[in-house]
C-alpha positions as CSV (number, residue, x, y, z in Angstrom):
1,X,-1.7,12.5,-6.5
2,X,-3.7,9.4,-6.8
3,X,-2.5,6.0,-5.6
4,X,-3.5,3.3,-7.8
5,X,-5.9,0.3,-7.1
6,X,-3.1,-1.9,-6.4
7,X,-1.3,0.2,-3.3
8,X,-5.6,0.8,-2.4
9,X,-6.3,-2.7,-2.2
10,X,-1.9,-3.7,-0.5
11,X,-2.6,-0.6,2.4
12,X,-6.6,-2.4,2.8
13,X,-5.3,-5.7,2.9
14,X,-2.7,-4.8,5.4
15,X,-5.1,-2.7,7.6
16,X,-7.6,-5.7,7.5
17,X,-5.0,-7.8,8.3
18,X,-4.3,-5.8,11.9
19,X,-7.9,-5.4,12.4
20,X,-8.9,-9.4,12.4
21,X,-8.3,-11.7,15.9
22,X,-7.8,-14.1,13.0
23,X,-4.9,-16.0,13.1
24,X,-5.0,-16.3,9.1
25,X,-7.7,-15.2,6.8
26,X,-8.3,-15.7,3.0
27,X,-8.0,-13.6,-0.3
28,X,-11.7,-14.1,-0.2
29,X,-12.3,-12.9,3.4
30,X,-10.9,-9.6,2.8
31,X,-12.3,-9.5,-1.0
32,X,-15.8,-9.8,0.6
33,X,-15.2,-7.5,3.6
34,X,-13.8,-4.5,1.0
35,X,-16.5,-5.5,-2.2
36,X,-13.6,-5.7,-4.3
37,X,-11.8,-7.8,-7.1
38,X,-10.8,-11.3,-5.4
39,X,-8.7,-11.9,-7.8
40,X,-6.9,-8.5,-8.3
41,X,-6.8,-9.3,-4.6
42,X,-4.3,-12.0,-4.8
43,X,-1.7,-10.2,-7.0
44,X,-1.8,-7.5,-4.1
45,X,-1.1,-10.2,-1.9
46,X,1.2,-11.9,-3.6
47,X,3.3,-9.0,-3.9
48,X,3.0,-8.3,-0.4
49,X,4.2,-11.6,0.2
50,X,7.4,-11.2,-2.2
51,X,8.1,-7.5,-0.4
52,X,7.8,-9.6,2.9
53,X,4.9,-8.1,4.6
54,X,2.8,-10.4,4.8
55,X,3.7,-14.4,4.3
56,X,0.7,-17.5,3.6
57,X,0.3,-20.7,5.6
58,X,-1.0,-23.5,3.9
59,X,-3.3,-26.6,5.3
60,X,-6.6,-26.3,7.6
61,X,-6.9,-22.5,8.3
62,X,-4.2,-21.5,6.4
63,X,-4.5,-18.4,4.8
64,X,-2.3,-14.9,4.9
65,X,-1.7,-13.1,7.5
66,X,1.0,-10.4,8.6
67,X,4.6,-11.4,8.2
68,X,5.9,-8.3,10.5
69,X,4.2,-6.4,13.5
70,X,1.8,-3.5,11.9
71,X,4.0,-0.9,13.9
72,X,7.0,-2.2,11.9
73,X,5.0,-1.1,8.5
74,X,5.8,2.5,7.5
75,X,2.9,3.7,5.3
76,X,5.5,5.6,3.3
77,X,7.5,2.7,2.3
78,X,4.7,0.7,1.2
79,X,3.4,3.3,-0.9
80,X,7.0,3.4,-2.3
81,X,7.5,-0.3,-3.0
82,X,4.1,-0.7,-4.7
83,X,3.2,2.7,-6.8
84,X,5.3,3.9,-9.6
85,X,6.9,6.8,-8.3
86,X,9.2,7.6,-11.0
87,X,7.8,10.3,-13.3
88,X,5.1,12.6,-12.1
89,X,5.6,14.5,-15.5
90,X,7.2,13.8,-18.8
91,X,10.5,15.9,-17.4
92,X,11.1,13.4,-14.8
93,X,12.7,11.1,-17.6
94,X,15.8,12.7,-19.3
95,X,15.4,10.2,-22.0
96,X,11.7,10.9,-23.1
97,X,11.7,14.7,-22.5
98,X,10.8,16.5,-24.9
99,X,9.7,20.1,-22.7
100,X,11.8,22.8,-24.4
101,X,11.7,24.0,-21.0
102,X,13.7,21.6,-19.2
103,X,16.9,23.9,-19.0
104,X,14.7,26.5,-17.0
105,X,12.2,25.4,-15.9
106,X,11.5,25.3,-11.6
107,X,8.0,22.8,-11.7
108,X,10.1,19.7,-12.3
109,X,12.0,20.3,-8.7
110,X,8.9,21.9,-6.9
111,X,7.1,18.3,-8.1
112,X,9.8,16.5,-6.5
113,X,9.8,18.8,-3.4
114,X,5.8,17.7,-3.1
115,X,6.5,14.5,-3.3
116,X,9.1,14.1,-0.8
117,X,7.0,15.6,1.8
118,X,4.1,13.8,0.6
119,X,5.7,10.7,1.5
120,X,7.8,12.0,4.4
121,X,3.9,12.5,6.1
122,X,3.3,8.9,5.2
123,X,6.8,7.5,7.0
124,X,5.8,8.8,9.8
125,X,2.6,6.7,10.2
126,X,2.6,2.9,10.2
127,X,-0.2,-0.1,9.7
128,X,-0.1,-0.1,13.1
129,X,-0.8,3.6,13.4
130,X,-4.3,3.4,10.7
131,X,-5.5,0.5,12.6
132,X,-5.6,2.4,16.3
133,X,-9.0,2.3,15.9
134,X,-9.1,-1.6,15.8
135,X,-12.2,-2.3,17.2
136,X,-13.9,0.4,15.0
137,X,-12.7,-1.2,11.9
138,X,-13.6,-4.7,12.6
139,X,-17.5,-3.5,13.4
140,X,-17.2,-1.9,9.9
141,X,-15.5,-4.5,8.4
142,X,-17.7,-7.3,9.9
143,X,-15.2,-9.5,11.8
């Protein structure tokens, strides 16, 4: 399974986030730290901010920070609420299948097995948990 760029750059942002003294940092601050997209960037970060994990303060050092403590951030349900988990294969969707072997066939529920436990691993970690190594990660991040 591969996550896309968008829950990359949400489970970056939020690790950055837990890494930094800062009270608030910008877009641009993480942007540079990672070498990615500032703008896809903000998109992350705005849905972060609508799914309430992190919120933005505006004025002199405004910026984004966390919105909840790191070891209240289950890896697993951030993965959930940004990836589109819905159909690993075409059989996933009743409406668009068109496998002839949908009435037989055992992949479509070993898939779904796979990715429970895929994301059952991932609940049991937290933000919190992939930042333990805090001081680490803000040598490599620069901060």
């Amino acid at each position: 399974m591969r996550l896309s760029l968008h829950t990359d750059y949400a489970l970056r942002a939020l690790i950055y986030l837990t890494a930094t003294d800062a009270p608030a940092v910008t877009a641009g601050d993480i942007a540079t730290a990672y070498g990615i997209s500032k703008n896809h960037l903000v998109k992350v970060l705005q849905r972060l901010r609508a799914l309430g994990y992190v919120e933005t303060v505006r004025g002199r050092g405004g910026g984004v920070r966390l919105a909840r403590p790191p070891g209240e951030i289950p890896i697993g349900e951030v993965v959930r609420r940004t990836e589109d988990l819905g159909e690993m294969v075409e059989c996933f969707n009743p409406e668009t299948n068109t496998c002839p072997l949908m009435p037989v066939c055992l992949l479509q529920r070993r898939l779904d097995e796979a990715l429970k436990a895929y994301l059952d691993v991932l609940d049991g970690y937290t933000v919190a948990d992939m930042a333990a190594n805090r001081r680490a990660l803000a040598r490599a991040l620069r901060l």
